[in-house]
C-alpha positions as CSV (number, residue, x, y, z in Angstrom):
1,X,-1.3,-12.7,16.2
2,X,2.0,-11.1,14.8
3,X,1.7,-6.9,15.0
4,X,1.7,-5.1,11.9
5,X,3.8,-1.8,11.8
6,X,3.3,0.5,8.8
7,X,5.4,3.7,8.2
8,X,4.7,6.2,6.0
9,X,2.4,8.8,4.4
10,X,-0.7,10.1,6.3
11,X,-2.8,12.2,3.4
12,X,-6.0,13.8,3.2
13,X,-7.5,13.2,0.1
14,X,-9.7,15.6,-2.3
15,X,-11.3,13.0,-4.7
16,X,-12.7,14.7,-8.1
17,X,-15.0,12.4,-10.3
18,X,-15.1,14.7,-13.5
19,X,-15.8,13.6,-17.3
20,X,-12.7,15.0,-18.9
21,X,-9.1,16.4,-18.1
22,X,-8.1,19.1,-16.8
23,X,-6.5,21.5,-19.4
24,X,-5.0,24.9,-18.7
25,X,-7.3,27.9,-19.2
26,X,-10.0,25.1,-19.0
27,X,-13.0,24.4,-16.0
28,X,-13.8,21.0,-15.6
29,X,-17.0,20.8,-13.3
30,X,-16.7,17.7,-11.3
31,X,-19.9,15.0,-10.8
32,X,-18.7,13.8,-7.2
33,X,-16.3,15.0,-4.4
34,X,-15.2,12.8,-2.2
35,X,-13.1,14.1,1.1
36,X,-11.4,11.0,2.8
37,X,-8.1,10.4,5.0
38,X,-5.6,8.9,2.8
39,X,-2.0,8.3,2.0
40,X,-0.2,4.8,1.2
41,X,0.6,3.9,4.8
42,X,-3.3,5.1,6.3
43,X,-4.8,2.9,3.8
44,X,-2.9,0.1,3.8
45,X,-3.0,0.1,7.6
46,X,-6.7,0.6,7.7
47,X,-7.1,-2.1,5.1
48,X,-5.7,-4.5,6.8
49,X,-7.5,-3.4,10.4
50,X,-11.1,-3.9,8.6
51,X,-10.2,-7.3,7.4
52,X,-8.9,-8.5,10.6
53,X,-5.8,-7.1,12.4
54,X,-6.1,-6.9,15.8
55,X,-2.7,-4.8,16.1
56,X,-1.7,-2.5,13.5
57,X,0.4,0.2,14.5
58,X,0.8,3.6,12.2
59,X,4.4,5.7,12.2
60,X,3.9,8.9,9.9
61,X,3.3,12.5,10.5
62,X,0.5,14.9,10.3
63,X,0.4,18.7,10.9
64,X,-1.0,20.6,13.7
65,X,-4.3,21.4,12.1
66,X,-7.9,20.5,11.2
67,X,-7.1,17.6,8.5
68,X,-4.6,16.3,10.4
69,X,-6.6,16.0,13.9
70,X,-9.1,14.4,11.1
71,X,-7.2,11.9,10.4
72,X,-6.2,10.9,13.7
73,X,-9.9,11.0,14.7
74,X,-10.7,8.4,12.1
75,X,-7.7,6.2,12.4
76,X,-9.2,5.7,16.6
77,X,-12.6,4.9,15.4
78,X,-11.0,2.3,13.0
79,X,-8.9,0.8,15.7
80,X,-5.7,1.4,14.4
81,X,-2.8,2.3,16.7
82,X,-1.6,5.8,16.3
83,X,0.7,6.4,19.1
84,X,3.1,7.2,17.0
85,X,1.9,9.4,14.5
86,X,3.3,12.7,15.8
87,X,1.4,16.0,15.1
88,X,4.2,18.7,14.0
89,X,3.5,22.4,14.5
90,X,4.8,24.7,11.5
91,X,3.8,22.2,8.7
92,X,0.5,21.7,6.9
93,X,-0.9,17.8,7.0
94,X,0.1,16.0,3.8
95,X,-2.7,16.7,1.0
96,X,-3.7,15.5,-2.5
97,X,-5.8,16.3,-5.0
98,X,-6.8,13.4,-7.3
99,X,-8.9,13.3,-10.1
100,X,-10.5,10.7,-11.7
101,X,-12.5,10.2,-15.0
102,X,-13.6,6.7,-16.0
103,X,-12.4,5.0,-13.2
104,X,-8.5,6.2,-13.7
105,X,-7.2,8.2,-11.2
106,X,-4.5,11.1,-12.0
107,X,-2.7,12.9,-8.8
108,X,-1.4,16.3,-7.8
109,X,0.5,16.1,-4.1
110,X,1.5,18.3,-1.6
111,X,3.4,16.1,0.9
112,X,4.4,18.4,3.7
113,X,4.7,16.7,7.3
114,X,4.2,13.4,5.3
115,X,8.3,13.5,4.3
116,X,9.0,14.8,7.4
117,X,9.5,11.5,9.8
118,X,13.2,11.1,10.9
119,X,15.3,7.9,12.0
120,X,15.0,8.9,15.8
121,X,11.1,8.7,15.0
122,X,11.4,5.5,13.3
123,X,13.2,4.3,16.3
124,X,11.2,4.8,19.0
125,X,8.6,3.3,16.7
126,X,9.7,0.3,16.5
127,X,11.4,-0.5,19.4
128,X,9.2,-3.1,20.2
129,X,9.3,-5.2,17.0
130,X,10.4,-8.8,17.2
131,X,10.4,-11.7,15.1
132,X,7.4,-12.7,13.3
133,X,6.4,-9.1,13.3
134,X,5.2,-7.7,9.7
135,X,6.9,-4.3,8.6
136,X,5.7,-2.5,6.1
137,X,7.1,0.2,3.8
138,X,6.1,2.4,1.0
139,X,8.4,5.4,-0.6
140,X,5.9,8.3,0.6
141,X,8.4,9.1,3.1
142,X,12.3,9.5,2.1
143,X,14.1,6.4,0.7
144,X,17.0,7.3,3.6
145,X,14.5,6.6,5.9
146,X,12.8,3.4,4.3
147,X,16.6,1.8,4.3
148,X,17.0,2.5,8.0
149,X,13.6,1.2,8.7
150,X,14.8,-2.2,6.8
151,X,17.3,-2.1,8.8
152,X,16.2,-2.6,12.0
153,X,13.3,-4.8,10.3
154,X,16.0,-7.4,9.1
155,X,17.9,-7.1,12.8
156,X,14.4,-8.0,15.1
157,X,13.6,-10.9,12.1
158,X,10.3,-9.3,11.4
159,X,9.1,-9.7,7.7
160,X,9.7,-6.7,5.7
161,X,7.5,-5.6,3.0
162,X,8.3,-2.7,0.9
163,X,5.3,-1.4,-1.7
164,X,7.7,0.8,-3.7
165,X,5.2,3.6,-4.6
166,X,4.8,6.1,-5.4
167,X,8.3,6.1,-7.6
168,X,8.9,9.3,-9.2
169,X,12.9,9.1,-9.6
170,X,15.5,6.0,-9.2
171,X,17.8,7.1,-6.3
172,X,21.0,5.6,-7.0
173,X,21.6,3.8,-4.0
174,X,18.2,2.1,-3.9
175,X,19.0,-1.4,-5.0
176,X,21.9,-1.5,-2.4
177,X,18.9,-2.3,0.3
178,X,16.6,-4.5,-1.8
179,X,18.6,-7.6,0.0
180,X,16.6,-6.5,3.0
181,X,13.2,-6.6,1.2
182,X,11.4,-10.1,1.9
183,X,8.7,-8.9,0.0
184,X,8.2,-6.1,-2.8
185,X,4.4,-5.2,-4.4
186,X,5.4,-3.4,-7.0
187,X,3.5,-3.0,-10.7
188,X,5.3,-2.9,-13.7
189,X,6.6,0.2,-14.0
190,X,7.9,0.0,-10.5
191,X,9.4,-2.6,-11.2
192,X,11.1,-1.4,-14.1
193,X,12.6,1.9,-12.3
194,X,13.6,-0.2,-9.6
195,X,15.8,-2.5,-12.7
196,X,16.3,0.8,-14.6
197,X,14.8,-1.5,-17.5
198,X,12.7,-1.4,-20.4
199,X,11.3,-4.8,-20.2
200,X,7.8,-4.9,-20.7
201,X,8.3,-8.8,-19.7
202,X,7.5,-9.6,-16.3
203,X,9.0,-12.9,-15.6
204,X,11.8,-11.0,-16.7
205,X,11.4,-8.0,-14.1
206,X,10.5,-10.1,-11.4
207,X,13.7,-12.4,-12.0
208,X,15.7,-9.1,-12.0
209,X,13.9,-7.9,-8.6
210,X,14.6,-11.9,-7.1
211,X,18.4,-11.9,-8.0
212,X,18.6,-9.0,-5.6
213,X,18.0,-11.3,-2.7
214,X,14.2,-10.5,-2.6
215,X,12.2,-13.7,-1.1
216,X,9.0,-12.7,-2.7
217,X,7.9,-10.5,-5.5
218,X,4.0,-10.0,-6.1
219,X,3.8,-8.0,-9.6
220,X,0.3,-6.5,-9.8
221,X,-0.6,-5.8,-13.3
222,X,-4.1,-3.6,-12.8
223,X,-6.7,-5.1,-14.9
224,X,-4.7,-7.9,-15.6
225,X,-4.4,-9.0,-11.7
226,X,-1.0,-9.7,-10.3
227,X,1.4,-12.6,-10.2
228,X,3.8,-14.6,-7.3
229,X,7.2,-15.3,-7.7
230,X,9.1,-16.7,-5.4
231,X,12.4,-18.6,-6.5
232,X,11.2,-22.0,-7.6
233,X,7.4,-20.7,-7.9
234,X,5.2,-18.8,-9.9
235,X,1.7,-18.2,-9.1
236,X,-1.4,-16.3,-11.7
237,X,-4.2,-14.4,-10.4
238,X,-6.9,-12.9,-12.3
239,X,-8.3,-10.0,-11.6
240,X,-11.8,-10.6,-9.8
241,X,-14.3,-8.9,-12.9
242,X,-16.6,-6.3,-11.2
243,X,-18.1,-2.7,-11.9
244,X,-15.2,-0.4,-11.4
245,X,-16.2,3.4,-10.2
246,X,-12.9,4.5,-9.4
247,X,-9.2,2.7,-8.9
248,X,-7.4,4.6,-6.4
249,X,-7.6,2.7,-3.4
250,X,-6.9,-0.9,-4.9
251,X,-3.5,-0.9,-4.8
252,X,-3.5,0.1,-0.6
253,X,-6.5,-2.8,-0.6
254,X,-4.1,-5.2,-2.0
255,X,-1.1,-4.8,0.1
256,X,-2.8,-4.2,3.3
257,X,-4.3,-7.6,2.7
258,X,-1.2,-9.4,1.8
259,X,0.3,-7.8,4.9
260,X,-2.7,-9.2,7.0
261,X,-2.6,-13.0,5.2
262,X,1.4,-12.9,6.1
263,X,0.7,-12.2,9.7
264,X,-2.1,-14.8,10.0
265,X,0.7,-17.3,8.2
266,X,-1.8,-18.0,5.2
267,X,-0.3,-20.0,2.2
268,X,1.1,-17.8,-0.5
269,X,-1.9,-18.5,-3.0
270,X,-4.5,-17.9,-0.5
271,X,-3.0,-14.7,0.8
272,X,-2.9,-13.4,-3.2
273,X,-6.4,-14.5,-3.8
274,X,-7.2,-13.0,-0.8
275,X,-5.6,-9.8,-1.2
276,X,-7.2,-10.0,-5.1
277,X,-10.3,-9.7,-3.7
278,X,-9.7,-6.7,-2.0
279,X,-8.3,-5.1,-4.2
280,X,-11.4,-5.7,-6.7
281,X,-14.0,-4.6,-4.0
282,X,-12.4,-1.3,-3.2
283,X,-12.5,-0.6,-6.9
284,X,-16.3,-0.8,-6.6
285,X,-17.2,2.7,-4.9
286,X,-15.4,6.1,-4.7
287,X,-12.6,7.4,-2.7
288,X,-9.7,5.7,-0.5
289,X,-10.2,5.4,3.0
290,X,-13.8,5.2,2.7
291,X,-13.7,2.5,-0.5
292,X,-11.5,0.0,1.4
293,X,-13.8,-3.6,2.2
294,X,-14.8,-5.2,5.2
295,X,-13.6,-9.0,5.8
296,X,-17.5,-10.0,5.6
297,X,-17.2,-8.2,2.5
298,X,-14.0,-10.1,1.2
299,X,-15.2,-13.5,1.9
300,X,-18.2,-13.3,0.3
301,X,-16.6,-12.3,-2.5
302,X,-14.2,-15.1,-2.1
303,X,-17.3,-17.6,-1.8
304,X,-18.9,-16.6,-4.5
305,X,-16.2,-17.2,-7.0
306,X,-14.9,-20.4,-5.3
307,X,-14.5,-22.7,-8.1
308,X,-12.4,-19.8,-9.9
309,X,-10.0,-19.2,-6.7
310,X,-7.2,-22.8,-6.2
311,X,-5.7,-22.1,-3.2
312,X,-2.8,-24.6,-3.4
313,X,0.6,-23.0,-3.4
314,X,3.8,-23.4,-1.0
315,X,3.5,-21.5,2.7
């Protein structure tokens, strides 16, 4: 099976279930807590280890101190590589505080050794990537460092997959390396600071996203599900209806499925049904880490809306 090499953020997450905002001058007294590891690149690696990879490898950074030897401690029991996750002395592990009422999720970050991972890092990372290897991206570390990871993605032919999130500015050289992208999972308004456009319409986006030599864009739409677009295909996807208790993790659900359904050479409709129903389970308990499925989980899922999920499509 190809390897799967994910590089990014490592986060511990603080997980607040509450019943209203947070206002200044204001105590909110929360209903749950949930503690969990966390960050893009630990849940979307671990995702995709609990449905089936059988070599996922992890590049990020964590600090010297009790979250971050937490982190590590979990990643091991999951199975998922962490050779090169490097423990740096004089800065805090990444942490974020998220709170959630109703099942929507609003975040306050403090990304410390998380921003911290350097090209020499990323290069000793992934010196053994070849062809046929999955790389995947997300911009929780530096978009200098996610171009020269694309780089050396695109020169070993491994598939590159960039999950553009989280976006808080449009750096102005970003769409000079989308032409290494094969393929972007990004939502809507991703997509749209990505375009620096105002179009609500996403055939429209992901037309804009494909002209910039992207092979495939998968648009995930929340509640809505997500669509495929490749350049002479376009593919729906519902979102699979079940009790939500708190979003956070279905985004990291989603693409660390894709990523696995790539590697395994699914057809695209399976691997987006696939990756659906992910998504949809981790949306059904509390937390990140701790909320992402188990394949057993996934397929049964997928069996028991069968006559709802085609699964024709191109490869």
């Amino acid at each position: 099976m190809p390897r799967i090499f994910a590089i990014g953020a490592l986060v511990y997450d603080i997980v607040f279930d509450v019943p209203d905002w947070v206002a200044p001058n204001r105590a909110v007294h929360a209903r749950q807590v949930t503690r969990s590891p966390g960050g893009k690149a630990l849940n979307q690696a671990t995702a995709a280890r609990r449905l089936g990879a059988e070599d996922i490898r992890l590049v990020g950074c964590v600090g010297d101190d009790v979250f971050g030897a937490e982190m590590l401690g979990a990643l091991r029991r999951e199975g998922v590589n962490v050779d090169q996750v490097r423990q740096l002395s004089g800065s805090g592990t990444s942490i974020a505080g998220i709170v959630v009422k109703d099942g929507v999720p609003g975040f306050i970050g403090a990304p410390c050794a998380s921003r911290l991972v350097s090209d020499e890092h990323i290069r000793q990372a992934l010196v053994e990537l070849a062809s046929g290897d999955i790389l995947l991206l997300d911009f929780e570390i530096p978009q200098p460092q996610v171009m020269f990871a694309l780089r050396l993605g695109r020169a070993a032919g491994a598939t590159t997959v960039l999950n553009p999130a989280p976006f808080f500015t449009r750096d102005a050289f970003v769409v000079d390396y989308l032409q290494l992208v094969d393929v972007i999972i990004p939502n809507k308004l991703e997509a749209q600071l990505l375009l620096d456009s105002k179009s609500d319409d996403h055939d429209e986006l992901a037309s804009g996203l494909l002209r910039h030599g992207i092979g495939t864009v998968v648009l995930t739409i929340g509640e809505a599900g997500s669509i495929l677009y490749q350049a002479d295909w376009r593919s729906e996807q519902p979102a699979f209806k079940l009790a939500a208790v708190d979003t956070t993790g279905a985004s990291d659900a989603f693409v660390g499925a894709f990523c696995l359904g790539l590697s395994l050479g699914w057809q695209m409709r399976k691997t987006l049904v696939f990756a659906s129903a992910a998504a949809g389970l981790a949306c059904t308990r509390p937390g990140t880490m701790s909320a992402l499925p188990s394949l057993e989980e996934v397929r049964e899922l997928m069996a028991s809306r069968q006559s709802a999920c085609s699964l024709a499509g191109p490869a």
